[in-house]
C-alpha positions, 0 to 999 in steps of 0.5 A, a space after each residue: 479666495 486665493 484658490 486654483 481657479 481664482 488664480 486661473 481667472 486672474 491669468 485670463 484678466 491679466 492676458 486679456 488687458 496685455 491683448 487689448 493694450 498691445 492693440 494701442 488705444 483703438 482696442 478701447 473703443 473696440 471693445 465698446 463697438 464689438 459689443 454693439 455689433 453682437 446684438 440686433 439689426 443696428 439699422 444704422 442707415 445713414 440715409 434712406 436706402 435703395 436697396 435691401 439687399 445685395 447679390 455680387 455675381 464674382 466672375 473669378 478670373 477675368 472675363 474679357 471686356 472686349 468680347 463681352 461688353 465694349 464694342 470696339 468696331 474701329 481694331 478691325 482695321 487695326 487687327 494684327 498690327 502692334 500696339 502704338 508705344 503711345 497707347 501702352 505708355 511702357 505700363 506694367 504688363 504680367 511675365 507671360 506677356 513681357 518681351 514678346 510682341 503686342 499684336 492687337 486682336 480685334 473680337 470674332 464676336 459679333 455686337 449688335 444694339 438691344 432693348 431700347 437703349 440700344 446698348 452693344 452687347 455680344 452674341 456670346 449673351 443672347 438671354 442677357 441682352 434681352 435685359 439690357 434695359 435693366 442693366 448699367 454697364 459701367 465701362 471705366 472700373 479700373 484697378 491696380 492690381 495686376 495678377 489674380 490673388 491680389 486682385 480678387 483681394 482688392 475686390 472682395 476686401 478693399 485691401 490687396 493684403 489679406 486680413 481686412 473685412 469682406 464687402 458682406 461683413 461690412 454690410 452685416 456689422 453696419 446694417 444687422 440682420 432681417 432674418 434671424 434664422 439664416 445668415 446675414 451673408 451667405 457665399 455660393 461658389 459653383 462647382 466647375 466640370 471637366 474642361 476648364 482650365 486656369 481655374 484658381 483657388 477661392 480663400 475663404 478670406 474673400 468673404 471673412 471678417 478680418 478685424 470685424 467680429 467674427 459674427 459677420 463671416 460669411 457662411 459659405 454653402 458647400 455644393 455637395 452634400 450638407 449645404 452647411 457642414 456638420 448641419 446634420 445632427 449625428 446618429 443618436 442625437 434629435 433637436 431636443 437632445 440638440 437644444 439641451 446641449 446648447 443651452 448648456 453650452 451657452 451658459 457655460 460661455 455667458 459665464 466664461 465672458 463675464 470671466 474674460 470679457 472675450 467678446 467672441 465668446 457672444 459671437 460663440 452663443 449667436 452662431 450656435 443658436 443661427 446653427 441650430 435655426 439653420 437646422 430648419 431653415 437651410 433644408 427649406 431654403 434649398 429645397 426646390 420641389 416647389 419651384 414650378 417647372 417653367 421657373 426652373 427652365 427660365 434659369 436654364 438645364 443646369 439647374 437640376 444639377 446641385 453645385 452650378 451656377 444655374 442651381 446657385 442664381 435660383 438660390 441667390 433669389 430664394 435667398 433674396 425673397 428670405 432677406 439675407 443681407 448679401 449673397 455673393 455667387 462665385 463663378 470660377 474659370 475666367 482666366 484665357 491665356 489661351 484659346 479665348 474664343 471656345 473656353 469663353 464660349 463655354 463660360 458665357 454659356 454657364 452664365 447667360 441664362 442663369 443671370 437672365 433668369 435672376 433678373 427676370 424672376 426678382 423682377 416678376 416678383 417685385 424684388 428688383 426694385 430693391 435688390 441691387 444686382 452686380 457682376 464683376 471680375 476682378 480685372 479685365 483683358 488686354 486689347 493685343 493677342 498671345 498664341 494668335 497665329 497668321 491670319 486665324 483669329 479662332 484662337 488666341 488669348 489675352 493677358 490680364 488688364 486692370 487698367 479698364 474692364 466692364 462691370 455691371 449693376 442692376 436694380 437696386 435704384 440705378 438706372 437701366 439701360 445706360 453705359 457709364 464711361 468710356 474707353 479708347 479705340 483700343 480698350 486701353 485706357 479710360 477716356 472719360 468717367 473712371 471708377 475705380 473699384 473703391 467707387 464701385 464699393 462707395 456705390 454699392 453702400 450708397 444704395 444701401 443707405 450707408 455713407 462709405 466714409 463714415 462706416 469704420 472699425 477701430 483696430 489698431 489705431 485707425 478708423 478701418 473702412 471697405 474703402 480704406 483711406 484714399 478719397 472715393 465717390 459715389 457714381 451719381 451719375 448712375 443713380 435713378 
């Protein structure tokens, strides 16, 4: 047949063999794996797992390490002076702080030991410490990084640039799904209120798919109205009416890919069908009224509020109980330049509780053994002071340092109550135990029983991987 259409067809085989060809010899065996990541739960586990499940807890901006997590008792005699050349060592420093004078600036915060490990933490978390047996503080991260956008990349994808794979959609395509009627990979960014300064923009790219199938995005819930956009069938259309158009729709695409052998056109059919089960599901998932009132007060009064943080920790453990595969919390306004102590007072203030609350409810509940917990921004604070005047530490700032910054995990199989790495007298640079952030992310997938080097995508002639082509380690020693 020689007809229209025929040659319509024809045109779509003849573009499809020019795409996958331009790709180079990659595509060949990306059109094998694409089909494989399509369908079920692959479970490719490498080993046993520790972990289930994931939830990142992404403080954007920066928090300072140095008023949070690594007590440093010795810059209290060394408040106000410069910053010893040999300590800096001329390294990169932002255009706010270039030229102008490095004055190191010890914390007003005060630390004290918690639990019975006896870990250092500051007065700004008082709910948090109490579970400072449950919590690793890992003291060394480090990155290269140096301003927000970039950073926050690195952190999310592996890759500064854009266009690479998400920490989620990595676990989604390498791992599947355990719950078929919601998300594998589900992102909840807090709505921030009046007051805060510096906020960035979040990108969708931080918890997009790259060059995986798109399959393996993360659906990002909204904090006002409908949690998922357009979940809500329109006036005059009822689920049945919903599933007669989506099956007809389905075998419209089925008989598109047999014509064009476009691999996202399954992608197409699985998450209209995830949509149309998310139309019961989402509604279940977030609806609270039946959360007892002494679990709500254990996340703090913001959790009435739709859209916070404290609203967002409880959804993350509902999420937890359902089996979504990785659930990550945005929590945006981390960035003082200036006025570090109020602004920092604020944000610890949104945050304590909540993260308390998480980890004391997946602990009740027994999922914290396998639910692996980790907080992170995407660098961390400089040890010397901007806007500090003579003799009033009440009110100063700190520049970007991603040199070494404090994250931490929980659960999950890693030990508690331990602090990982160390720091100089100065919070400068890393004196023992370093873990860049590629480490973090070889961890991460350690607990959940993927070997971080031998999980990859073919594009574009090279193997893709989270941790990209630079040696990483997992850190064992903080493994249980």
């Amino acid at each position: 047949m020689n007809g229209p259409f025929q040659q319509f067809c024809d045109t779509l085989n003849r573009r499809q063999f020019i795409k996958n060809a331009s790709m180079g010899l990659g595509a060949v065996a990306l059109g094998g794996m694409a089909r494989t990541a399509h369908g079920e739960a692959r479970s490719n586990y490498h080993f046993t797992p520790r972990a289930k499940r994931v939830i990142f807890l992404f403080m954007a901006g920066g928090p300072s390490q140095l008023d949070l997590f690594d007590y440093k008792p010795n810059l209290e005699r060394l408040h106000g002076q410069p910053l010893p050349a040999e300590i800096s060592k001329g390294q990169r420093v932002t255009t706010m702080t270039r030229g102008k004078k490095q004055e190191i600036c010890a914390s007003i915060f005060k630390f004290s030991p918690q639990g019975k490990s006896g870990l250092m933490m500051s007065e700004l978390l008082p709910h948090l410490s109490e579970h400072a047996d449950d919590i690793c503080l890992i003291k060394s991260t480090h990155t290269e990084a140096i301003n927000h956008d970039p950073a926050k990349t690195f952190f999310c994808t592996g890759s500064e640039m854009p266009g690479n794979a998400s920490m989620g959609a990595w676990l989604s395509y390498g791992l599947g799904t355990m719950n078929k009627d919601l998300p594998d990979f589900i992102v909840l960014s807090s709505a921030f209120w009046s007051g805060k300064v510096n906020v960035q923009a979040l990108y969708s790219r931080l918890w997009g798919t790259g060059f995986l199938p798109s399959k393996h995005q993360g659906v990002a819930f909204q904090s006002v109205g409908d949690p998922v956009l357009f979940l809500s069938n329109p006036p005059g259309v009822d689920r049945k009416a919903r599933r007669t158009m989506l099956d007809f729709v389905a075998k419209v695409n089925a008989e598109q890919e047999l014509v064009t052998g476009d691999p996202e056109l399954q992608t197409t059919i699985a998450q209209q069908e995830m949509a149309f089960r998310m139309q019961m599901s989402v509604p279940e998932l977030t609806d609270l009224s039946k959360e007892s009132q002494s679990t709500l007060d254990m996340y703090g009064p913001e959790v009435s509020k739709v859209g916070s943080f404290a609203r967002n920790c409880l959804l993350a453990r509902r999420m937890a109980e359902r089996d979504v595969r990785f659930i990550q919390l945005f929590h945006r306004g981390w960035d003082h330049h200036a006025r570090l102590p109020d602004n920092l007072r604020g944000q610890a203030r949104d945050v304590d509780q909540p993260i308390a609350g998480l980890l004391h409810d997946l602990k009740r509940r027994g999922l914290l053994d396998d639910t692996l917990v980790v907080f992170a921004g995407e660098f961390g604070r400089t040890t010397f002071a901007r806007g500090m005047k003579e003799g009033d530490r009440e009110d100063y700032g700190r520049d970007h340092h991603p040199r070494c910054f404090t994250t931490w995990m929980a659960g999950g199989g890693i030990k508690g109550g331990i602090s990982h790495g160390e720091t100089d007298d100065f919070c400068y640079n890393i004196v023992k135990d370093p873990v860049h952030v590629r480490d973090l992310h070889a961890t991460m997938m350690h607990q959940m029983g993927i070997d971080h080097d031998q999980l990859s995508f073919p594009y574009l002639g090279l193997d893709r991987k989270l941790t990209g082509v630079v040696a990483s380690n997992v850190v064992k020693k903080i493994i249980a």
